[in-house]
C-alpha positions in Angstrom: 0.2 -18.2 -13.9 -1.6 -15.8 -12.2 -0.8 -11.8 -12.6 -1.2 -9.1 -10.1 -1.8 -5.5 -11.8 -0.4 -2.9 -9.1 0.2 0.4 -8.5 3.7 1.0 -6.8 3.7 2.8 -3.7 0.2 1.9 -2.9 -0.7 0.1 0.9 -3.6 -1.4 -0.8 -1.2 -2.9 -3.5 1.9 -3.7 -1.2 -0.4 -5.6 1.2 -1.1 -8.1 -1.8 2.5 -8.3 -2.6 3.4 -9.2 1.0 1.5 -11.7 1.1 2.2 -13.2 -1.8 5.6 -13.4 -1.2 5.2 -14.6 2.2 3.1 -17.7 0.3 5.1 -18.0 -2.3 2.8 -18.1 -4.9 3.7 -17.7 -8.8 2.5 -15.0 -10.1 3.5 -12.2 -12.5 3.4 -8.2 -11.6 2.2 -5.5 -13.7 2.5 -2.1 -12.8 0.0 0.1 -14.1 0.0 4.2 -14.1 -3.0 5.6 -12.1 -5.6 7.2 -14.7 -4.0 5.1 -17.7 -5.1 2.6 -15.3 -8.6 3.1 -15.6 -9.4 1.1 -19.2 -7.2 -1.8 -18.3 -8.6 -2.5 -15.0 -12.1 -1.6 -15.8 -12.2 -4.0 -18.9 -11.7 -6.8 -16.1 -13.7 -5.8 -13.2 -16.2 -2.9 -14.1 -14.4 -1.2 -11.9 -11.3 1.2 -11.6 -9.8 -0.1 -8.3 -6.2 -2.1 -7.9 -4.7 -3.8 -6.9 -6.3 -6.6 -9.2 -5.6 -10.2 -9.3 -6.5 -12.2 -12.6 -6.1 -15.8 -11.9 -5.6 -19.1 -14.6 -9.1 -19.0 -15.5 -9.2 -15.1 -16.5 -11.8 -14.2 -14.2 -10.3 -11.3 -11.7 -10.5 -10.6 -7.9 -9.7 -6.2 -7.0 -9.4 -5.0 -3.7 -6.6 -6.6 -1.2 -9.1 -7.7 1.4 -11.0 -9.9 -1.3 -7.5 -10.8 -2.7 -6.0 -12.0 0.7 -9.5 -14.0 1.7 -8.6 -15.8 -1.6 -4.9 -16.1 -0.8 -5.6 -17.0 2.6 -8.2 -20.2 1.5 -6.0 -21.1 -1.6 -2.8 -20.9 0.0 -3.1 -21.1 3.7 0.7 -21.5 4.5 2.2 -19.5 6.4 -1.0 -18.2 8.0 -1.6 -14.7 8.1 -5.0 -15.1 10.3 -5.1 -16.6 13.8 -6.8 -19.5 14.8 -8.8 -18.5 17.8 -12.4 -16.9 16.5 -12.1 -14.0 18.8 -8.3 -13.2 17.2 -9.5 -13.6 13.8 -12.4 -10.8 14.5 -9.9 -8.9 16.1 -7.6 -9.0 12.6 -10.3 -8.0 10.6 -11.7 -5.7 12.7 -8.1 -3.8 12.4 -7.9 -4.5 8.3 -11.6 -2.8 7.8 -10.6 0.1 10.2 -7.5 0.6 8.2 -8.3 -0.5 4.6 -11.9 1.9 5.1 -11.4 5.0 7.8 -7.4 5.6 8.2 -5.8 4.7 4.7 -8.0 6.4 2.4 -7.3 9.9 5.2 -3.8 9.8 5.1 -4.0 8.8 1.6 -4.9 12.4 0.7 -2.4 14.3 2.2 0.4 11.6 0.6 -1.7 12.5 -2.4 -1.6 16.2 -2.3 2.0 16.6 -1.6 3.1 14.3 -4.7 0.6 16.3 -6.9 2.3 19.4 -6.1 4.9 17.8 -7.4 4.6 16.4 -11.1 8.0 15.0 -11.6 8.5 13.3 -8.1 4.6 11.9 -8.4 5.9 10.3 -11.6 8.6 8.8 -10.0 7.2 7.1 -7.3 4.0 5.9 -9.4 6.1 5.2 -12.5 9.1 3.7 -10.7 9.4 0.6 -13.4 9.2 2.7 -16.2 11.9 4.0 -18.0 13.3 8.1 -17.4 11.7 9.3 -20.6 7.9 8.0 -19.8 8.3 8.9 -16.2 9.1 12.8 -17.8 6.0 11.9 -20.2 3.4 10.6 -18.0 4.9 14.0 -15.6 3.7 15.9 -18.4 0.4 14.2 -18.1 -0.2 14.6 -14.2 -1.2 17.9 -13.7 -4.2 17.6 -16.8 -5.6 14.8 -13.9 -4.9 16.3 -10.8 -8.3 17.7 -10.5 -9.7 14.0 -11.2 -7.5 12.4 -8.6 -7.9 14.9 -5.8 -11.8 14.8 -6.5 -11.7 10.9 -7.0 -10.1 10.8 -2.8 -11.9 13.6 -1.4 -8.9 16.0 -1.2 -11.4 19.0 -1.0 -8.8 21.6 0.7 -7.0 22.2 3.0 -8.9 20.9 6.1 -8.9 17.4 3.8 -5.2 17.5 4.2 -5.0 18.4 8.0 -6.9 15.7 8.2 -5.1 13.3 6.5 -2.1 14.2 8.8 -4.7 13.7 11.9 -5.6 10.3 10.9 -1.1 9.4 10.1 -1.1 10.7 13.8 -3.9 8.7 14.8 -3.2 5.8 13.7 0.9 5.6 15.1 -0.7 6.0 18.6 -3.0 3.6 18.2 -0.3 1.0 16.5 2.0 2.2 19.4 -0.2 0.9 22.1 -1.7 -2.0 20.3 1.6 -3.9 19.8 3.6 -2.5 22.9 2.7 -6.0 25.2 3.8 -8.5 22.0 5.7 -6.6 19.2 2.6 -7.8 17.2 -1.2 -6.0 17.1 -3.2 -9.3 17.3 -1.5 -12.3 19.4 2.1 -13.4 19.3 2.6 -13.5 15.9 2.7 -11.9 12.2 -0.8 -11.6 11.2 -3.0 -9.8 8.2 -3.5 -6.8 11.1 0.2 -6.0 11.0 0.6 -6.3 7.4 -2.5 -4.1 7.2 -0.8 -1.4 9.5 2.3 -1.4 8.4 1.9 -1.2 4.6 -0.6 1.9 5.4 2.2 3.1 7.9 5.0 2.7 5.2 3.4 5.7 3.5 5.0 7.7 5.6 7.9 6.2 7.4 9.3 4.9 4.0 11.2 1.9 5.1 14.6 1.6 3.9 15.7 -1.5 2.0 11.8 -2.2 0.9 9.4 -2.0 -1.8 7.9 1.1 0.1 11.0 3.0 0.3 10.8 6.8 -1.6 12.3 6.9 -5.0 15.8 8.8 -4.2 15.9 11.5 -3.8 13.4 12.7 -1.9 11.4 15.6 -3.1 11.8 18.5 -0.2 7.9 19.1 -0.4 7.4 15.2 0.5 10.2 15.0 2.9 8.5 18.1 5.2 5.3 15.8 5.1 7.1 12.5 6.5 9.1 13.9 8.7 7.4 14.6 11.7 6.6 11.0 11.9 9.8 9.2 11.4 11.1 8.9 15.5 7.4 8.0 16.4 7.4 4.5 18.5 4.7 3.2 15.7 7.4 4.2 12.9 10.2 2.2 14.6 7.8 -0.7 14.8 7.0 -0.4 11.0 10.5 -0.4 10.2 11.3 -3.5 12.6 8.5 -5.4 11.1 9.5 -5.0 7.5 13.0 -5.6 8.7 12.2 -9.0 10.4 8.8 -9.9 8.1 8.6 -8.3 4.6 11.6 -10.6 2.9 11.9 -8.5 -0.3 14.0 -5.5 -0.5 12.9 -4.0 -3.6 9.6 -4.7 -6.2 9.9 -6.5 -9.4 8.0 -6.6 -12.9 7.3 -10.1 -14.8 7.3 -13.2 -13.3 8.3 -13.8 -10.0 10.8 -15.1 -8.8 9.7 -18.5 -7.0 
């Protein structure tokens, strides 16, 4: 079977899941700690990226657009890219603009905040582990802050401000995009939406899903996701998990189907 190692809480990561649930493929989940990461995932790959996806044969695949090009041609039902050429450019137009320009920004200031916070960054990283590692690894977090702000560019403050520019930026955008179909490509789900809205769930934090904050919400976090949550893009996220993401909650081991 194959096995997915996974950060929680990650748009990179949740992208993979949703897809694979949405194919219904058997696999088993691993989550993995960031930093502690590093010597399992580099062991496999040569590199320190998730989420990784080490099939039957033990070779690996990392990054979700190389995993979902190999979901898409191994398991190409349902589809998550269009038919029409011009569509499918479209899609991946979106993914690259996402997965290369507006996640990695916003990904700093979702960063910062949960680094000013040791306890609450364990949490949401370390949600399948158990109380007493979560208050361990806390212990660990701010010895590799300095790695992990350095390792996604959050250079200061103007890093930040930019990371909340780019959460902005990319709601308008989403907000326009899908206001003639529900849907940024076409008629239907496709890897754009997915894309978007796993990136979006950073901050809106959909209830009832695998993206939803550990409870409760630290106060420092909650000031950073707030101005976002009655944006037209945020109500879209939430309705697209609500009608699209089928899973309520992550797992650990083997999957379910």
């Amino acid at each position: 079977m194959i096995e997915l190692l996974q950060f929680r809480h990650s748009p990179y990561n949740e992208k993979v899941r949703w897809a694979l649930d949405a194919k219904c493929v058997p696999h088993r989940r691993r989550s993995l700690l960031p930093g502690p990461h590093m010597g399992v995932v580099k062991k496999l790959t040569g590199r320190t990226q998730t989420p990784v996806l080490v099939l039957d044969d033990g070779s690996a695949i990392d990054g979700s657009a190389r995993i979902l090009d190999w979901l898409e041609r191994q398991h190409p039902e349902p589809r998550l890219m269009p038919d029409d050429p011009a569509q499918r450019e479209q899609v991946l137009a979106i993914q690259r603009r996402f997965d290369e320009d507006i996640t990695p920004r916003i990904r700093r200031a979702v960063l910062d905040a949960l680094l000013r916070r040791p306890r609450y960054f364990a949490a949401v990283f370390g949600e399948a582990e158990s109380r007493l590692r979560q208050r361990l690894y806390s212990l660990i977090v701010p010895l590799a802050a300095p790695l992990v702000r350095k390792g996604n560019g959050i250079s200061g403050a103007a890093a930040v401000a930019d990371g909340i520019a780019a959460g902005h930026e990319a709601m308008d955008f989403v907000a326009a995009q899908a206001r003639a179909t529900g849907y940024l490509v076409g008629d239907r789900l496709t890897l754009a939406d997915i894309t978007a809205a796993t990136t979006l769930a950073t901050l809106v934090r959909p209830a009832n899903s695998p993206m939803q904050s550990p409870q409760p919400v630290d106060s420092l976090f909650a000031d950073l996701i707030a101005p976002f949550q009655a944006h037209a893009a945020a109500h879209w996220v939430r309705d697209i998990y609500a009608r699209h993401r089928g899973a309520s909650a992550d797992f650990e081991g083997a999957s379910p189907y």
